[in-house]
Backbone as a chain_set.jsonl record, in Angstrom:
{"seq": "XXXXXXXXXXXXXXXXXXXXXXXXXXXXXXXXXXXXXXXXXXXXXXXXXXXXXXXXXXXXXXXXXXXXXXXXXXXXXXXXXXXXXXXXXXXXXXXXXXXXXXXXXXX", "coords": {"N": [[-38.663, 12.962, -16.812], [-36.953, 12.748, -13.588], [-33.953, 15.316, -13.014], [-32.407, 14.038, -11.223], [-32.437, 11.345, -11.188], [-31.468, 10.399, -13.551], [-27.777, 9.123, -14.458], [-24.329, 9.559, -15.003], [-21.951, 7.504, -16.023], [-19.13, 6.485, -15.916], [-16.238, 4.473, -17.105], [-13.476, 3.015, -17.401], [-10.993, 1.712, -19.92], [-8.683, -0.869, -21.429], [-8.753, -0.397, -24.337], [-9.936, 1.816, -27.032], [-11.271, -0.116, -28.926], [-12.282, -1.886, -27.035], [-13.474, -0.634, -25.342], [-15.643, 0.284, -26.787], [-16.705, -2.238, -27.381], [-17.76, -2.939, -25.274], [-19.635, -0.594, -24.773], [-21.554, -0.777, -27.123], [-22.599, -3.525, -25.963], [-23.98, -3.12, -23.655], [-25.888, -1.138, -24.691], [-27.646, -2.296, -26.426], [-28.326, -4.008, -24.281], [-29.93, -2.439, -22.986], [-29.171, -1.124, -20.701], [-27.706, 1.347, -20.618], [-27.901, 3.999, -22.118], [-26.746, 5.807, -24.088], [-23.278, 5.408, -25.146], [-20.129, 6.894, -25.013], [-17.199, 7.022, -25.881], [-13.642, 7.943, -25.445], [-11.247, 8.197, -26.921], [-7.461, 7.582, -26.453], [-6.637, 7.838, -23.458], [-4.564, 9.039, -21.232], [-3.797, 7.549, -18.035], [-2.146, 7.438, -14.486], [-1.524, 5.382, -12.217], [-1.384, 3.995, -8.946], [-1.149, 0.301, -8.658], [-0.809, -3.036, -7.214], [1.263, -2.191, -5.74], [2.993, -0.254, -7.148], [3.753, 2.648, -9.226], [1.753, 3.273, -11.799], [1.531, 3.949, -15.534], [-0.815, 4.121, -18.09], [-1.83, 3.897, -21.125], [-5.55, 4.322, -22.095], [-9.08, 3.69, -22.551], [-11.464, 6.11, -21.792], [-14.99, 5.396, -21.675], [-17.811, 6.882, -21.461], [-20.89, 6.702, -20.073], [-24.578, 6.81, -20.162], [-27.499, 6.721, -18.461], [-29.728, 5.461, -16.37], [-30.486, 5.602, -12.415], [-32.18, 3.547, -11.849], [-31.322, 1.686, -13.536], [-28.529, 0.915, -12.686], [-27.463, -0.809, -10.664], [-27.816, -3.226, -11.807], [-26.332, -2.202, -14.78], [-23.756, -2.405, -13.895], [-22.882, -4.318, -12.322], [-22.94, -5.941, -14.909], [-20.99, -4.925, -16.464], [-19.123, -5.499, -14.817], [-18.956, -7.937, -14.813], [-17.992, -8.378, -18.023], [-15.989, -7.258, -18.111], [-12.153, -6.652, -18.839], [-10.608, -5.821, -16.647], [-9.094, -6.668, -13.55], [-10.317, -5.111, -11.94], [-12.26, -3.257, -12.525], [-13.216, 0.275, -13.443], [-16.178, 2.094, -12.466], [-18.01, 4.066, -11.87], [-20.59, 6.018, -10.76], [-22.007, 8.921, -11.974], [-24.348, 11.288, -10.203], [-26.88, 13.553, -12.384], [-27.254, 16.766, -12.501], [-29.06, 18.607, -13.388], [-30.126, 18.841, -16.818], [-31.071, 18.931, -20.016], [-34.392, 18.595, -20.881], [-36.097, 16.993, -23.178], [-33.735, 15.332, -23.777], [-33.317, 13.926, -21.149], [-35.763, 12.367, -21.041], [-35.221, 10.714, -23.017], [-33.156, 9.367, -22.388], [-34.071, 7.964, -20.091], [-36.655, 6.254, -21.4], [-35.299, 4.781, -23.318], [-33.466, 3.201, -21.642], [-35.705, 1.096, -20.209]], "CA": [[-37.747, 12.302, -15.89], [-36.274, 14.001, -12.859], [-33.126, 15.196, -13.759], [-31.575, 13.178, -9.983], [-32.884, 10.1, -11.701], [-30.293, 10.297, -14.526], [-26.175, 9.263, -14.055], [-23.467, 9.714, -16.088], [-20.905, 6.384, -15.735], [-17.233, 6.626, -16.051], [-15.639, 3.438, -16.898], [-11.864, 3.004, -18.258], [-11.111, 0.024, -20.889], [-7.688, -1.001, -21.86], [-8.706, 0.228, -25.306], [-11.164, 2.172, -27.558], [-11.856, -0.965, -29.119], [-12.564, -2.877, -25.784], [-14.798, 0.344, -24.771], [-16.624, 0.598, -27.841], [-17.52, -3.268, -27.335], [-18.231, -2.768, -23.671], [-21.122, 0.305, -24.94], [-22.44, -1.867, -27.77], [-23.342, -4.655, -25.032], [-24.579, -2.753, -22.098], [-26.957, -0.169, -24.865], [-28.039, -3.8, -26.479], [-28.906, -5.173, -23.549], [-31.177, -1.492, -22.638], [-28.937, -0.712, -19.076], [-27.26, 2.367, -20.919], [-29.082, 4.652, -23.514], [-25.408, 5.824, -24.974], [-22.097, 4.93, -24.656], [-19.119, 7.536, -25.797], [-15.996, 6.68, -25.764], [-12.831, 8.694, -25.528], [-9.733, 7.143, -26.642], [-6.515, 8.334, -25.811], [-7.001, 8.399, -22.709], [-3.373, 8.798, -20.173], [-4.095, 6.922, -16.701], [-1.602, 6.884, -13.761], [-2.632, 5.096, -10.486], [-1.058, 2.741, -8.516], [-1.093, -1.183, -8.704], [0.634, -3.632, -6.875], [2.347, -1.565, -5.013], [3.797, 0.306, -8.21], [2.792, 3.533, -10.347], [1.247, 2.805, -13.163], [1.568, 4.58, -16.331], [-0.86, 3.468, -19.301], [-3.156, 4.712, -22.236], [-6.648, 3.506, -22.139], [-9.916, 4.914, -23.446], [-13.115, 6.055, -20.914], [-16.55, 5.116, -21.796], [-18.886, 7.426, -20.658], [-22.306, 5.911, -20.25], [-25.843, 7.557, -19.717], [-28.239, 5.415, -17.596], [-30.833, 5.476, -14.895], [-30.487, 5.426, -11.007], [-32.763, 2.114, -11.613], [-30.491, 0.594, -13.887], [-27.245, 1.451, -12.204], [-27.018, -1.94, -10.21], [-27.232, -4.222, -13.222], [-25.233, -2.007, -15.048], [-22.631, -2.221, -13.169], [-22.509, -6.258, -12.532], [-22.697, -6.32, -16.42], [-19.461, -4.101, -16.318], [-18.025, -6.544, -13.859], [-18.425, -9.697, -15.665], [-17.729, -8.075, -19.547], [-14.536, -6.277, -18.82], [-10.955, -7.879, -18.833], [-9.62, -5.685, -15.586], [-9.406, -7.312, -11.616], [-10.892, -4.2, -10.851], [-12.66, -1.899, -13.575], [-13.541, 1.653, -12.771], [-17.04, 1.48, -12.393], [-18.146, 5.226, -11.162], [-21.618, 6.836, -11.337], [-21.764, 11.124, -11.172], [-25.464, 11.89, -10.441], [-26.973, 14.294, -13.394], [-27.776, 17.463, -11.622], [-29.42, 19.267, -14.42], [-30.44, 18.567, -18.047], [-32.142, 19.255, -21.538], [-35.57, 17.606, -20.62], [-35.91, 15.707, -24.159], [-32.747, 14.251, -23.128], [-32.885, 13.176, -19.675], [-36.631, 11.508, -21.536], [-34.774, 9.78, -23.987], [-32.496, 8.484, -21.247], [-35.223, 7.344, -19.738], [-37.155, 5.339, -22.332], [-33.71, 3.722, -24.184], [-33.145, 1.848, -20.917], [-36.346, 0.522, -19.795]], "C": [[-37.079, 13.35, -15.003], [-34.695, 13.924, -13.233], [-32.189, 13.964, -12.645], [-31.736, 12.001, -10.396], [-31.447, 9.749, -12.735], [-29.091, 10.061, -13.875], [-25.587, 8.957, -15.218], [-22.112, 8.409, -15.108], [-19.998, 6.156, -16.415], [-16.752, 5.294, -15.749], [-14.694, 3.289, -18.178], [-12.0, 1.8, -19.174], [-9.712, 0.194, -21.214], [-7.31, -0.259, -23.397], [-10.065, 1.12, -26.437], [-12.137, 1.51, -28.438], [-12.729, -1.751, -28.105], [-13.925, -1.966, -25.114], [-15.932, 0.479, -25.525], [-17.393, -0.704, -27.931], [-18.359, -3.483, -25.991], [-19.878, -1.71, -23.673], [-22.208, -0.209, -26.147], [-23.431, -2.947, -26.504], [-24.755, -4.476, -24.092], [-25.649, -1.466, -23.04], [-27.452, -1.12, -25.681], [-29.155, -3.848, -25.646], [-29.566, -3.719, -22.689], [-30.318, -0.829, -20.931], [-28.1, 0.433, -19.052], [-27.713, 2.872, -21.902], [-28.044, 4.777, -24.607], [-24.548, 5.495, -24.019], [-21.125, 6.121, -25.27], [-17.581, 7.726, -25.486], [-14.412, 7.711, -26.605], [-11.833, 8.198, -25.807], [-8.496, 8.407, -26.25], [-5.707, 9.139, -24.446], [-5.533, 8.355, -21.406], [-3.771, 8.344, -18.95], [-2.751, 6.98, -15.923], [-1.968, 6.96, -12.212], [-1.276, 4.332, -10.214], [-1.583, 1.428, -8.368], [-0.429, -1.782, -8.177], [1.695, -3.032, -6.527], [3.1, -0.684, -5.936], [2.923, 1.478, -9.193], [3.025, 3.248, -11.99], [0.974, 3.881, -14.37], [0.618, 4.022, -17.797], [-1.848, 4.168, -19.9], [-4.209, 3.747, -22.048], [-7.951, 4.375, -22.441], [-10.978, 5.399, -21.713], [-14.036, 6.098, -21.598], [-17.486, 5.953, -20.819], [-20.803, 7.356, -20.94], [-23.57, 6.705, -19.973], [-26.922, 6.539, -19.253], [-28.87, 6.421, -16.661], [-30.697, 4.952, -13.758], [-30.969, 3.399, -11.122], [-32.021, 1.192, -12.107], [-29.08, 0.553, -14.038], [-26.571, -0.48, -11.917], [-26.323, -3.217, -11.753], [-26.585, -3.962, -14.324], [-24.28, -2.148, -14.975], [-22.155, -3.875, -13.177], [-22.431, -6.489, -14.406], [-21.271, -6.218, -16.88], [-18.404, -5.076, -16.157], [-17.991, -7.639, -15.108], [-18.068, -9.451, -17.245], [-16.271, -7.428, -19.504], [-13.298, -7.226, -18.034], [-10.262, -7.385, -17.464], [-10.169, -6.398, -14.403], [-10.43, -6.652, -11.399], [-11.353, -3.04, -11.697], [-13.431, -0.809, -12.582], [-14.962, 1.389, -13.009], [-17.808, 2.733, -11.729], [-19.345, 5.801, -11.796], [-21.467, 8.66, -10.734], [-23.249, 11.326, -11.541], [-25.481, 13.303, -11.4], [-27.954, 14.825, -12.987], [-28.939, 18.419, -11.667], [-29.279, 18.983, -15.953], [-31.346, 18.895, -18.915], [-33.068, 18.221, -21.39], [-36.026, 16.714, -22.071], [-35.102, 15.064, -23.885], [-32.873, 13.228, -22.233], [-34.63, 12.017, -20.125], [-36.272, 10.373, -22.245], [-34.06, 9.043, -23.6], [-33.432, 7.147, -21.035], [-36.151, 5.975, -20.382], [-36.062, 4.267, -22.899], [-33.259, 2.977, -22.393], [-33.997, 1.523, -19.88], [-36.565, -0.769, -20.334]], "O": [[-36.715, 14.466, -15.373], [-34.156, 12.894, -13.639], [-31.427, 13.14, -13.15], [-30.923, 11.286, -9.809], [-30.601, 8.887, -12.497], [-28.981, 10.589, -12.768], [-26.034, 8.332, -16.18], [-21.625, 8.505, -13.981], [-20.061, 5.622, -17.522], [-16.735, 4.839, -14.605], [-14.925, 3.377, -19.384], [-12.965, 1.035, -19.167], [-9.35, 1.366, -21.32], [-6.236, 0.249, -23.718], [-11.208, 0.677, -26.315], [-13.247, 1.928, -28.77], [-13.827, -2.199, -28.435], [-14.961, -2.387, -24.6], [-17.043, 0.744, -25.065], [-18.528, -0.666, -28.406], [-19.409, -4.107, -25.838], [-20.871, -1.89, -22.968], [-23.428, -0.057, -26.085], [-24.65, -2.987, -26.339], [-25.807, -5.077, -23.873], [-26.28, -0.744, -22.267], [-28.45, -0.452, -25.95], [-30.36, -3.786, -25.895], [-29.719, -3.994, -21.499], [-30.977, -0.137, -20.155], [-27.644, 0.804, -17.97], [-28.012, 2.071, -22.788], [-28.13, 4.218, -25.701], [-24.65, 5.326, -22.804], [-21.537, 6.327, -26.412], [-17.056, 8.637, -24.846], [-14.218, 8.02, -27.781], [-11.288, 7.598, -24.881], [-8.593, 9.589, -25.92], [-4.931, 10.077, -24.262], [-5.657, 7.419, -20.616], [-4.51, 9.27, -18.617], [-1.876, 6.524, -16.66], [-2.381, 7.804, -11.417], [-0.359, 4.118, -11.008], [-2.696, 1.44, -7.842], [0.76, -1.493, -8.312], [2.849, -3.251, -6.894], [4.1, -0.256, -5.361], [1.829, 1.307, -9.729], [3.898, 3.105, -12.846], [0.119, 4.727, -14.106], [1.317, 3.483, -18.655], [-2.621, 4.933, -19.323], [-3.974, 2.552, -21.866], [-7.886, 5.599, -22.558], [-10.903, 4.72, -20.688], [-14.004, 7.048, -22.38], [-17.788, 5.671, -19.66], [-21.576, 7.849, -21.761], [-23.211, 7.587, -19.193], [-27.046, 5.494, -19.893], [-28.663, 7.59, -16.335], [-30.746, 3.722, -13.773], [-30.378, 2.409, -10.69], [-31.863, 0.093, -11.576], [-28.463, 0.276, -15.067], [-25.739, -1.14, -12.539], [-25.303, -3.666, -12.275], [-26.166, -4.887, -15.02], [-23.602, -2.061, -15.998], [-21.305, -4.431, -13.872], [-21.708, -7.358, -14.894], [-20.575, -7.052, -17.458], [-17.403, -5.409, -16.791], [-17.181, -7.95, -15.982], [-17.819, -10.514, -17.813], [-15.563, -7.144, -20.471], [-13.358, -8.067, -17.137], [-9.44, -8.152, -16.963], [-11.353, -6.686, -14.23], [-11.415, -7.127, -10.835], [-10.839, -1.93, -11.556], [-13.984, -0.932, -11.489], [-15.166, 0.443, -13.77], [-18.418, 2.297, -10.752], [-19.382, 6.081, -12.994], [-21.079, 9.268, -9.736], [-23.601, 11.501, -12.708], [-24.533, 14.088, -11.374], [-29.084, 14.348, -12.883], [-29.593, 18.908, -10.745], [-28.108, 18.894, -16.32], [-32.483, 19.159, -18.525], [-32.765, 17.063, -21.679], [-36.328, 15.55, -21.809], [-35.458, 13.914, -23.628], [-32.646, 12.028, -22.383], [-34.684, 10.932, -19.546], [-36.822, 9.274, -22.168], [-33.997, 7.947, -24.158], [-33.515, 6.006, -21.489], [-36.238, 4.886, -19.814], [-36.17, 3.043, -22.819], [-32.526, 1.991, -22.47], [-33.556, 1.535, -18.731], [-37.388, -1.523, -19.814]]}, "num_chains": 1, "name": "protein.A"}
């Protein structure tokens, strides 16, 4: 697999429960190989006009360029925010068993 093929997807969850059910689903249903989830995670953004202060975990996902799209709509309709983070970081370079095993786990 080329390694430009591979992305690494950054998506927040209210909790490390909520993330850990969010990477069950989406490496299930083949549109992420892993899921690894960080809890503890401090967030502040703005909302509604107001800064926002809250703990929440990130899920960081491993996936394929190809199955980015329907990743992503899966995202949408499984997670509880308006507006979940939802961010791919092309994977620029990698351990070639890896970026294979990517590969295969979500075809």
């Amino acid at each position: 697999m080329d390694p430009t093929d591979a992305l690494v997807v950054l998506v927040t969850a209210p909790s490390a429960d909520k993330a850990a059910e969010l990477a069950r689903a989406l490496v299930e249903e083949r549109l992420a190989a892993c899921g690894n989830v960080v809890p503890g995670l401090r967030s502040i953004y703005r909302w509604d006009g107001k800064v926002q202060d809250d703990v929440e975990a990130l899920l960081l996902l491993k996936t394929t360029r190809a199955r980015f799209e329907a990743l992503r709509e899966r995202v949408l309709a499984l997670h509880p925010y308006q507006v979940p983070e939802v961010l791919a970081i092309p994977v620029a370079a990698g351990s070639a068993p890896y970026l294979a095993w990517i590969a295969a786990e979500t075809r």
